[in-house]
Structure formats: structure tokens, C-alpha cells
N, C-alpha and C positions, 0 to 999 in steps of 0.2 A: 036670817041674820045670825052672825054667832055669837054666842052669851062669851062673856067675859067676866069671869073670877078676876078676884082680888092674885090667888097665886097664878093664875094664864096670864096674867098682865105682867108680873112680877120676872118670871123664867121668862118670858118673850123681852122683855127688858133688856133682862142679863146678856141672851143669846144675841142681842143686837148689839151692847156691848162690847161682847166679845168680838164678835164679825170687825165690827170696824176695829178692834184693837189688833186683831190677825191682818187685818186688809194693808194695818201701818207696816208690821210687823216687829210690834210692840209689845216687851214682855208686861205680866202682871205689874210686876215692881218698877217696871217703867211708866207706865201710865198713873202709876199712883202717883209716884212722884211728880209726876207734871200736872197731877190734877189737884194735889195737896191734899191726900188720904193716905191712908193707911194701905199699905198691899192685903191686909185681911179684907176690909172693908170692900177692895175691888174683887178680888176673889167671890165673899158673899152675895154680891152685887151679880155679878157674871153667875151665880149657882144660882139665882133665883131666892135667896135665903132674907133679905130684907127688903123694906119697901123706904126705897132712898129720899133724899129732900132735896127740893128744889133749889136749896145750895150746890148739890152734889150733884144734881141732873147739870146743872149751868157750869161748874168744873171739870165733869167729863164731857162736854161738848168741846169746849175751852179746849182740852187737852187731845182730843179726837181733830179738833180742826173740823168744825159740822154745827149747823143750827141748832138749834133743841130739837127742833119737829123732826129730825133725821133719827131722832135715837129713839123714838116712840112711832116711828112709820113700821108700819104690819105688811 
């Protein structure tokens, strides 16, 4: 089975993210705004750069249009 770090959790995150905000075909700055962040914030989120909170998991779901479990499926 494969180990999972705190940062492989973090960048698989981001990259699923990202995917589903390409799949809308939704810029950075659009998605924040629909999810009430900051476009850094989703930027860093997408790099793998912070470890988000479950406010923020439950807003870019919101703004993705998708469950929670969809944004942490591997």
C-alpha cells in the first residue's frame, strides 16, 4: 500500500483541483470568486503550497459543483 505524506496529500489535492477547474473551464480568478477566496489562495491550493480547511474544502466543492469526496478521490 502506498504511504502518504502530509506534502503527497497536499499536491494530489491541488492537482485534483485543478483538473476539475480545467474540466469547468474555469480560470483561477473565477473559481475563487465563486468559492469566496482569494485567487492567491486558489493558486497555492492548486501548487500544493498549503493545507486547506474544511471551510475551504466545502467552498470549492460548492464552486466545482461536486461532493467533497470527489476532491480527495486518488
Amino acid at each position: 500500500m502506498e504511504e502518504f505524506n502530509e506534502e503527497h496529500i497536499k499536491v494530489n489535492f491541488g492537482k485534483r483541483i485543478r483538473d476539475l477547474r480545467n474540466a469547468l473551464e474555469k480560470s483561477q480568478p473565477d473559481l475563487a470568486y465563486e468559492a469566496d477566496l482569494s485567487p492567491d489562495t486558489v493558486s497555492r491550493i492548486e501548487l500544493g503550497k498549503v493545507n486547506p480547511t474544511l471551510t475551504t474544502i466545502i467552498k470549492l466543492a460548492n464552486a466545482l459543483n461536486v461532493e467533497i469526496w470527489e476532491l480527495i478521490k486518488y
